[in-house]
LOTI-464361 format. One record per residue (C-alpha): z, x, y; residue in three letters. Coordinates in steps of 0.25 Angstrom, whole numbers. Example, Ala and Ser with C-alpha at 12.3 -4.5 7.8 and 13.67 -1.06 7.14 Angstrom:
BEGIN
((31 49 -18) ALA) ((29 55 -4) SER) 
end
This chain:
BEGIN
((-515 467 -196) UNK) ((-501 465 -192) UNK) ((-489 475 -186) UNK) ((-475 470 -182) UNK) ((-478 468 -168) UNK) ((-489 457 -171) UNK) ((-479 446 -174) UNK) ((-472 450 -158) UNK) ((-487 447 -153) UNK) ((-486 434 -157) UNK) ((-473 431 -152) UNK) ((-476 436 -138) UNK) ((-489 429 -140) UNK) ((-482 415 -142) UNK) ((-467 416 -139) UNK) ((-466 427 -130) UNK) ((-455 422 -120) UNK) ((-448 415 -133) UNK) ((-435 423 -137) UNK) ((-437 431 -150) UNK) ((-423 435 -153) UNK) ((-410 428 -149) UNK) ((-397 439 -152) UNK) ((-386 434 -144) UNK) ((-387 432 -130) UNK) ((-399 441 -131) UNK) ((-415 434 -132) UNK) ((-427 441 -133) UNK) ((-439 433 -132) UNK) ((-452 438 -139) UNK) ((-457 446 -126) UNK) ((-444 454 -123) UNK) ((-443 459 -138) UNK) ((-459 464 -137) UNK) ((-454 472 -125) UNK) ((-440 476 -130) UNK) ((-449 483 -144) UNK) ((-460 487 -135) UNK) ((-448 497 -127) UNK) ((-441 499 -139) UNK) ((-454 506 -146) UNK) ((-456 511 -131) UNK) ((-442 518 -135) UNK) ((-444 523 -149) UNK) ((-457 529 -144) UNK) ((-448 537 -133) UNK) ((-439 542 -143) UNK) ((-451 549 -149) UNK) ((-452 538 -160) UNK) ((-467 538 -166) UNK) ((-477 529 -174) UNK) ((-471 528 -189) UNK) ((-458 533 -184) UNK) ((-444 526 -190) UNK) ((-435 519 -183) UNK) ((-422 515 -188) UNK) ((-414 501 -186) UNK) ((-399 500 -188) UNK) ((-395 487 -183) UNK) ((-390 472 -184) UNK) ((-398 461 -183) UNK) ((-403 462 -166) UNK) ((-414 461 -157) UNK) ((-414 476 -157) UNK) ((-418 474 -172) UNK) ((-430 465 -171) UNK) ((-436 473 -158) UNK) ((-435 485 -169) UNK) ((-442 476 -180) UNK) ((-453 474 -172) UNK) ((-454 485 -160) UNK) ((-450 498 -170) UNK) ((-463 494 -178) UNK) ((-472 488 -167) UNK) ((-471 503 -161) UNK) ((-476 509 -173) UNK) ((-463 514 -179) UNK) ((-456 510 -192) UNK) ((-441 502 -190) UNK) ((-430 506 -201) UNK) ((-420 495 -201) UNK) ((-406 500 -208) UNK) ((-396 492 -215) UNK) ((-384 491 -207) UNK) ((-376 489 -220) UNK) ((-381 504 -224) UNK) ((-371 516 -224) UNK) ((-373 528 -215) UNK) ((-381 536 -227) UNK) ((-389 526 -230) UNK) ((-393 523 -216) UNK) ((-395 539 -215) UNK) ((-405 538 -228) UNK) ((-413 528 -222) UNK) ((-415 535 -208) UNK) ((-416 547 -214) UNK) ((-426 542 -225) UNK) ((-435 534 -214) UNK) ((-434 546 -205) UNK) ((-430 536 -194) UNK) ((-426 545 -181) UNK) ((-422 532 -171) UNK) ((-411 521 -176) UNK) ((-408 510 -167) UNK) ((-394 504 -172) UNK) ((-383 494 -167) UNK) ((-372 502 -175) UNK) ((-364 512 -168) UNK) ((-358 519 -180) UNK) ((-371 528 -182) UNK) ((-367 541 -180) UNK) ((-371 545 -192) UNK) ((-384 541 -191) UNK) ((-386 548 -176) UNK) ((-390 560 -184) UNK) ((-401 555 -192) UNK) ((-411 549 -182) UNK) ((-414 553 -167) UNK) ((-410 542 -160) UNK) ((-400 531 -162) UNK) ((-402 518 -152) UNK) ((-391 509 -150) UNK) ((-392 495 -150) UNK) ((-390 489 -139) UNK) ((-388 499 -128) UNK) ((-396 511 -134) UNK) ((-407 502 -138) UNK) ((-408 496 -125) UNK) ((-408 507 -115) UNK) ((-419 512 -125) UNK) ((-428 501 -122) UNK) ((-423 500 -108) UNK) ((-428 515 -106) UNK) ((-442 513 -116) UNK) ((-455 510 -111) UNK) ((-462 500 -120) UNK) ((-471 504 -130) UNK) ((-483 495 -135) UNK) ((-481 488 -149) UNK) ((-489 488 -161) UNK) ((-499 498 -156) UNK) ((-504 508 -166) UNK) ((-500 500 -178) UNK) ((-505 496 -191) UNK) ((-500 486 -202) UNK) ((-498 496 -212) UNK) ((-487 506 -203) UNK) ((-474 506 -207) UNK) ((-466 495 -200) UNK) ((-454 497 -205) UNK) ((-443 505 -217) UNK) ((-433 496 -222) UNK) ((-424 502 -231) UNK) ((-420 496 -245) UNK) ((-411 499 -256) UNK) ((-416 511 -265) UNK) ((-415 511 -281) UNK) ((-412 526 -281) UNK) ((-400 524 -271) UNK) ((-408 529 -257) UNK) ((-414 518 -249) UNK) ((-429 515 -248) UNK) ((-437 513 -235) UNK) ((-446 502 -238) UNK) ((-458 504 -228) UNK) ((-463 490 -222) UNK) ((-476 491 -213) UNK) ((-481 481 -204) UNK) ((-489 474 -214) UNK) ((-477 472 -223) UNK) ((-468 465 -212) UNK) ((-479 457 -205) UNK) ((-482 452 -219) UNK) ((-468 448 -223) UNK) ((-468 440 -208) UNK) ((-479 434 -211) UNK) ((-475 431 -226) UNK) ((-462 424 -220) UNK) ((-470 416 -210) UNK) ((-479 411 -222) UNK) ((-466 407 -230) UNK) ((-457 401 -219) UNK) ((-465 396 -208) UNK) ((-460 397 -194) UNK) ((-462 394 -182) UNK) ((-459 400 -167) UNK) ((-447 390 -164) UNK) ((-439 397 -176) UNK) ((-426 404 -176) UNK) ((-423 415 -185) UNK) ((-409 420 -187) UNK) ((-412 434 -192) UNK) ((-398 435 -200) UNK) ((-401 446 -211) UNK) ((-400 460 -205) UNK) ((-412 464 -201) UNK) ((-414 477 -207) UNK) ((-415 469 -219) UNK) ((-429 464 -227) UNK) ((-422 449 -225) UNK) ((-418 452 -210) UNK) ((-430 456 -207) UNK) ((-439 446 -213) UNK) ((-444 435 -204) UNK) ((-443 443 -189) UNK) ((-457 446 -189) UNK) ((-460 431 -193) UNK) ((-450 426 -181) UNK) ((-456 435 -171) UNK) ((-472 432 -174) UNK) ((-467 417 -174) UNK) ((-461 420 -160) UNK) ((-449 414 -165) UNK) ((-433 415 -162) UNK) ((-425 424 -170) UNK) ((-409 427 -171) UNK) ((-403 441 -177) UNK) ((-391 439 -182) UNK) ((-382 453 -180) UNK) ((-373 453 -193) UNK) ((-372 443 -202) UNK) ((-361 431 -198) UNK) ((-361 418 -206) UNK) ((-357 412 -193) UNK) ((-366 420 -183) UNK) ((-377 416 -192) UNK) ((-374 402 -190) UNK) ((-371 403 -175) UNK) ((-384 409 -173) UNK) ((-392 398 -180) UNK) ((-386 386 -173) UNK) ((-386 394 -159) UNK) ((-402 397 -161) UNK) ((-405 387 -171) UNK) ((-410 397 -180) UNK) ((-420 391 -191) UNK) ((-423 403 -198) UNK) ((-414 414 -205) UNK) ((-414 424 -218) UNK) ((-402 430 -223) UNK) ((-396 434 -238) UNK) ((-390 425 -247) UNK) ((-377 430 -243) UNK) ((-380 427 -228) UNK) ((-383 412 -233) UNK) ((-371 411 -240) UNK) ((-363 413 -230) UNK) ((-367 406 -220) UNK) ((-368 394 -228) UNK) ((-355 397 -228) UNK) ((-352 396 -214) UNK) ((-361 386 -211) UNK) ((-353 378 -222) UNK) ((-339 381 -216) UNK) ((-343 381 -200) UNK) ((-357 375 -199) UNK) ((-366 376 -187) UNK) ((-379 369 -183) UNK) ((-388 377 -191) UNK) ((-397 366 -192) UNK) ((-410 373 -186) UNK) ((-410 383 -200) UNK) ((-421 377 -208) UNK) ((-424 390 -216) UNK) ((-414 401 -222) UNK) ((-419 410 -230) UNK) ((-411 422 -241) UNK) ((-415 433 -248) UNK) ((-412 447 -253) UNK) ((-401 444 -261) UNK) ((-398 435 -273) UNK) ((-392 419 -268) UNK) ((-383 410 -276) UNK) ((-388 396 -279) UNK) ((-374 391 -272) UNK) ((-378 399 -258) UNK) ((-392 392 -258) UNK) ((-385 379 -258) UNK) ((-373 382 -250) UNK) ((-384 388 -237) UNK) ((-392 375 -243) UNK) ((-379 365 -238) UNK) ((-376 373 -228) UNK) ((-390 374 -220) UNK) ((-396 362 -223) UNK) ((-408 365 -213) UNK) ((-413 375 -219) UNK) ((-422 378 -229) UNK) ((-418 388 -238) UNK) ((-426 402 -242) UNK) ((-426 413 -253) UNK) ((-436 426 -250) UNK) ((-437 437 -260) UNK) ((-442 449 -257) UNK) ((-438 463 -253) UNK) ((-439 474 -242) UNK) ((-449 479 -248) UNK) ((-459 467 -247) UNK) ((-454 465 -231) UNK) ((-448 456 -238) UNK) ((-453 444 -241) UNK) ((-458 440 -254) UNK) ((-454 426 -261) UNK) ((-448 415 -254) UNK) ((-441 403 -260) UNK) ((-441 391 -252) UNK) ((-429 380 -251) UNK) ((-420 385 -259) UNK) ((-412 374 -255) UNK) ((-417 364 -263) UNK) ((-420 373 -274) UNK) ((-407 376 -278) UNK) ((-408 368 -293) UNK) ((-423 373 -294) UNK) ((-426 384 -302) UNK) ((-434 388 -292) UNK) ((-421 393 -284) UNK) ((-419 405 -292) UNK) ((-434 411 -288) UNK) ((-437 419 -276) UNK) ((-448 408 -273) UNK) ((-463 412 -274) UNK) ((-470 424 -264) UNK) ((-471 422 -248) UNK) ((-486 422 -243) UNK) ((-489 434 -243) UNK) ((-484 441 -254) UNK) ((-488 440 -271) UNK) ((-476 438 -283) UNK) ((-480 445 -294) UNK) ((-471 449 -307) UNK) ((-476 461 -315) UNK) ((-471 467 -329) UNK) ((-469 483 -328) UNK) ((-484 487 -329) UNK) ((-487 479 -316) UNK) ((-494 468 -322) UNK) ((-492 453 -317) UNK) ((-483 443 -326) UNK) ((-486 429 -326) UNK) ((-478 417 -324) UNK) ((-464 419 -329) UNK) ((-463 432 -333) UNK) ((-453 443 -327) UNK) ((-456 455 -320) UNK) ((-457 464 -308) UNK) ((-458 455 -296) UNK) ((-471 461 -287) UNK) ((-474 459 -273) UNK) ((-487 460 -265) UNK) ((-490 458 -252) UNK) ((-492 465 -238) UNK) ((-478 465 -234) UNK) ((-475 474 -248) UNK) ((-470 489 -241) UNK) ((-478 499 -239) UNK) ((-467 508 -249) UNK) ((-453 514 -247) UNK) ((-452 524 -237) UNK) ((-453 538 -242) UNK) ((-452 534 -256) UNK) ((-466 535 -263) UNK) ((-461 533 -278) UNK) ((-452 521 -276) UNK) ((-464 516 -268) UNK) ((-473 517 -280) UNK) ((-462 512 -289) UNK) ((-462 496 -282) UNK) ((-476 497 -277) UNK) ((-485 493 -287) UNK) ((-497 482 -291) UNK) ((-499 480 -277) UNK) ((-484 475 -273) UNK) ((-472 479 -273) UNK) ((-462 478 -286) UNK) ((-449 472 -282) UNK) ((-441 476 -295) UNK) ((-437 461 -295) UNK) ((-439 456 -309) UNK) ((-444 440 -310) UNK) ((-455 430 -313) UNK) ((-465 420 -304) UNK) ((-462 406 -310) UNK) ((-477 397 -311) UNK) ((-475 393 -297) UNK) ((-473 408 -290) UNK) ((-459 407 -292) UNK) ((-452 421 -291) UNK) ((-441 421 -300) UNK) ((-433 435 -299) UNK) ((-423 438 -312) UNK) ((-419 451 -311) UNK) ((-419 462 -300) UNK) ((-420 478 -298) UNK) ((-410 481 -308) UNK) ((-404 492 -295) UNK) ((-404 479 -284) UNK) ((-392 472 -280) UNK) ((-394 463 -269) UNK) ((-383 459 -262) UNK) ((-382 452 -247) UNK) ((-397 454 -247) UNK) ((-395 470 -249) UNK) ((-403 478 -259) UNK) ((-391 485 -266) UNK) ((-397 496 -276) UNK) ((-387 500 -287) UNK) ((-391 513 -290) UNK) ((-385 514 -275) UNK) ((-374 509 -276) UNK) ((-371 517 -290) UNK) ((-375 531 -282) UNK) ((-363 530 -274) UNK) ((-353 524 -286) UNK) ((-359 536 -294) UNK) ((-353 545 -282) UNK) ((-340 540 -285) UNK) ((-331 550 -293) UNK) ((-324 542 -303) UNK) ((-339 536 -306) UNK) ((-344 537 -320) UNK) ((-353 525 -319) UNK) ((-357 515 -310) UNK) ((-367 502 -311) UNK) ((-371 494 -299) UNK) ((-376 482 -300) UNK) ((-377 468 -293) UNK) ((-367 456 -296) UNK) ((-368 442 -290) UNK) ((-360 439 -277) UNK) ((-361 424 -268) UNK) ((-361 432 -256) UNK) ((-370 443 -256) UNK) ((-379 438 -268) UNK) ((-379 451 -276) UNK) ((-364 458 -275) UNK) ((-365 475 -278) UNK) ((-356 478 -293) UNK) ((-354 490 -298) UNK) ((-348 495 -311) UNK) ((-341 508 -313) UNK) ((-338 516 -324) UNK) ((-328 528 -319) UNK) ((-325 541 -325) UNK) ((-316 544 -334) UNK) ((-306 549 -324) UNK) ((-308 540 -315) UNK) ((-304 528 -323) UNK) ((-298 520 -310) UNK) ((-309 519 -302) UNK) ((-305 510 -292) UNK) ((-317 498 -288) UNK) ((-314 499 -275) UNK) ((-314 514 -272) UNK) ((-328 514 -277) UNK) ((-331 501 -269) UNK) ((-327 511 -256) UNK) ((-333 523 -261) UNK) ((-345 514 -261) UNK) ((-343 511 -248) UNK) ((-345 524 -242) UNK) ((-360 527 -246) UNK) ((-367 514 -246) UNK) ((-369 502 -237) UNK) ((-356 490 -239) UNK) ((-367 480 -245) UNK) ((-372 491 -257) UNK) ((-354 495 -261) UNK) ((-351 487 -275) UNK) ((-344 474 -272) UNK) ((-336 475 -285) UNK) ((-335 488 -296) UNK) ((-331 488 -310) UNK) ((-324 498 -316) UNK) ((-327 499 -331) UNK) ((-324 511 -342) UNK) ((-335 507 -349) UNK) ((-349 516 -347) UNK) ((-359 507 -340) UNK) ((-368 499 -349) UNK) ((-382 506 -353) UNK) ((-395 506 -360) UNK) ((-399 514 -370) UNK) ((-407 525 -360) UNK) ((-393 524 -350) UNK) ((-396 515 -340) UNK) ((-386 506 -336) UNK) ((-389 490 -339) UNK) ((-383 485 -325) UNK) ((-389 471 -332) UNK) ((-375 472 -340) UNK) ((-366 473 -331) UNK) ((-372 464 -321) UNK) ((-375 451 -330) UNK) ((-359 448 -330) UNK) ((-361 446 -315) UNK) ((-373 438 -317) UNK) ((-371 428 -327) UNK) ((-370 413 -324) UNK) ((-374 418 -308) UNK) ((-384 409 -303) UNK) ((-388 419 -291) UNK) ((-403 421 -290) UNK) ((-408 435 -295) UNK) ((-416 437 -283) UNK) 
end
């Protein structure tokens, strides 16, 4: 049996002077950072934070993170880390929904959120006077596998987030998982470059930290700060979207550093164009080049495709790769029962890093947790090697920058609109981002000069940046529909999608 703190033992069992994390001028080797989340539990506890209790994360990529990663659930509480791309209501949601009644957060424009927990601590000054004043507090005690670790909050069909509930068990297996799939070792470096609060951000720390090895946040993503940062710690490890690989292919193309130490970069959450893989292929020639597939809730790692970069005229390159140790690819037909080779259906997951469910939410639970695993809504086929091949997605999901982006979401907010009749939100391709967000309007008949942009700002006032339609179509005609009334998005998206030779998954 394994909880958060058992990859910490290890690390102050064979690295404990080594230096953990490196952010700017500041290191923390494996010794201070157990001390720094004993007193930080030590903290909670005197805030009258108790077993099972939430505790909320708004933050960039810091140390302060990583000691919450580990220390919020080694003392028996669960961590909420929050997109920092999220507007205020939908941050509200999820600390009301959680119930979280202590935030800890970097951002000083969260007035509005002052009302809606106890406490608010400040990073740096409020959180370090907190652990300058805490007595420390053991770690790990009183813990089983099976507690709540963690409620990462994910993109809801019905328009309201979803906390997907991670235990112990689920995050230890995942770390372990990676470890299986990309062997490391305790001299590695790891630039964490995806925000943390993110599945993909958050993927290999555990792995790192039981390895006792080195690894770099990365604030805000900076093409160039991303490249500084791995010739200054010769980085060898990283794990970003495909927009974050293109472009600091980019910039390692126009201003190139020594970035020979990278020997593996790794992408997922978002659809990739063949033309990225080969323009991060030329410009990291180092490296070894990684596709995972999975989802928040299967912590995430599922599938992993390994050197993409010589696969680029293989088939194969259009597959997810075959299931990480640890986890089972099935695909089932609508009753549940397995297909063989080559047929498509519902893509099913099993394994002990699956969640536990989705946080207050019994019947969407029910909905994806079935035969033993849970049902991804991706559509595919396993080739006769184990193969994952994806060819369709959740009709709803748009995934853009390596950000679930719900339509129905996004058409909520369109419908608000006044001069909105119709609305259909769907998602179209885009070099940078993978997945760009599209909408088509259809306005009311006395509003026939609907303006794209107004709605574009309109938009912008209810929901994250990364969720607001990059482009909107105004068109008199009613949307297109089946016979019972639903709205064939397939329509309307396959002019965006012919000839485009971008991945499905």
């Amino acid at each position: 049996m394994h909880t958060l703190i058992d990859p910490l033992k290890r690390a102050l069992q064979i690295r404990p002077h080594e230096v953990a994390f490196a952010d700017g001028t500041r290191q923390v080797t494996f010794t201070d950072f157990a001390q720094r989340c004993e007193r930080l539990v030590g903290a909670l506890r005197g805030l009258g934070a108790k077993d099972g209790d939430r505790v909320a994360i708004l933050a960039n990529n810091c140390i302060e993170y990583f000691e919450a990663y580990v220390g919020v659930p080694s003392g028996g509480f669960v961590i909420v880390p929050l997109n920092t791309r999220h507007a205020m209501p939908e941050l509200i949601y999820a600390l009301k929904d959680s119930g979280a009644k202590i935030l800890i957060t970097d951002r000083d424009d969260v007035e509005g959120l002052a009302g809606v927990v106890d406490h608010v601590i400040g990073i740096p000054d409020g959180y370090e006077e907190m652990l300058a004043g805490a007595q420390a507090a053991p770690l790990g005690k009183h813990i089983a596998e099976t507690d709540l670790a963690g409620l990462f909050y994910t993109g809801g069909t019905t328009g309201a987030s979803k906390g997907v509930m991670l235990t112990h068990r689920n995050l230890i297996s995942n770390a372990l998982n990676w470890l299986a799939s990309v062997p490391q070792s305790p001299e590695d470096r790891t630039l964490v470059m995806a925000p943390m609060f993110h599945a993909a951000g958050s993927n290999g720390i555990l792995a790192a930290i039981w390895q006792g090895a080195l690894q770099v946040p990365l604030g805000t993503f900076d093409p160039a700060a991303v490249l500084d940062l791995i010739q200054e710690h010769r980085v060898n490890l990283s794990l970003g979207v495909p927009s974050m690989l293109a472009a600091i292919a980019e910039e390692q193309h126009a201003r190139p550093r020594d970035i020979s130490s990278l020997k593996l970069l790794a992408h997922g959450g978002s659809p990739i164009a063949t033309e990225v893989i080969r323009r991060t292929s030329t410009a990291f020639p180092s490296a070894q080049l990684v596709e995972v597939y999975g989802a928040t809730e299967t912590s995430p790692l599922a599938t992993l495709l390994g050197h993409e970069e010589a696969l680029m005229d293989d088939p194969l390159a259009r597959s997810c790769g075959r299931a990480v140790v640890g986890c089972n690819i099935t695909v089932r037909d609508s009753e549940g029962n397995e297909l063989p080779t080559g047929q498509v259906g519902e893509v099913l997951v099993t394994g002990t890093n699956i969640m536990k469910g989705y946080w207050n939410k019994p019947e969407q639970t029910a909905s994806v947790l079935k035969y033993g695993g849970y049902l991804t809504g991706d559509v595919g086929y396993l080739n006769e090697d184990g193969y994952l091949f994806l060819v369709d997605r959740s009709k709803d999901m748009i995934v853009s920058g390596g950000e679930n982006v719900y339509s129905t979401e996004v058409e909520d907010v369109l419908y608000r609109h006044p001069g909105v009749l119709e609305a259909a939100v769907f998602g179209v391709p885009d070099d940078k981002w993978g997945e760009a967000v599209h909408a088509v309007v259809v306005p009311r008949p006395d509003a026939p000069t609907l303006d794209p942009s107004e709605l574009i700002g309109f938009c912008r006032e209810h929901i994250g940046g990364y969720k607001v339609p990059k482009g909107i179509d105004i068109q008199s005609d009613p949307l297109p529909k089946s016979g019972p009334g639903k709205v064939l998005k397939r329509e309307l998206r396959a002019p965006f999608w012919e000839g485009s030779d971008r991945a499905v998954n």
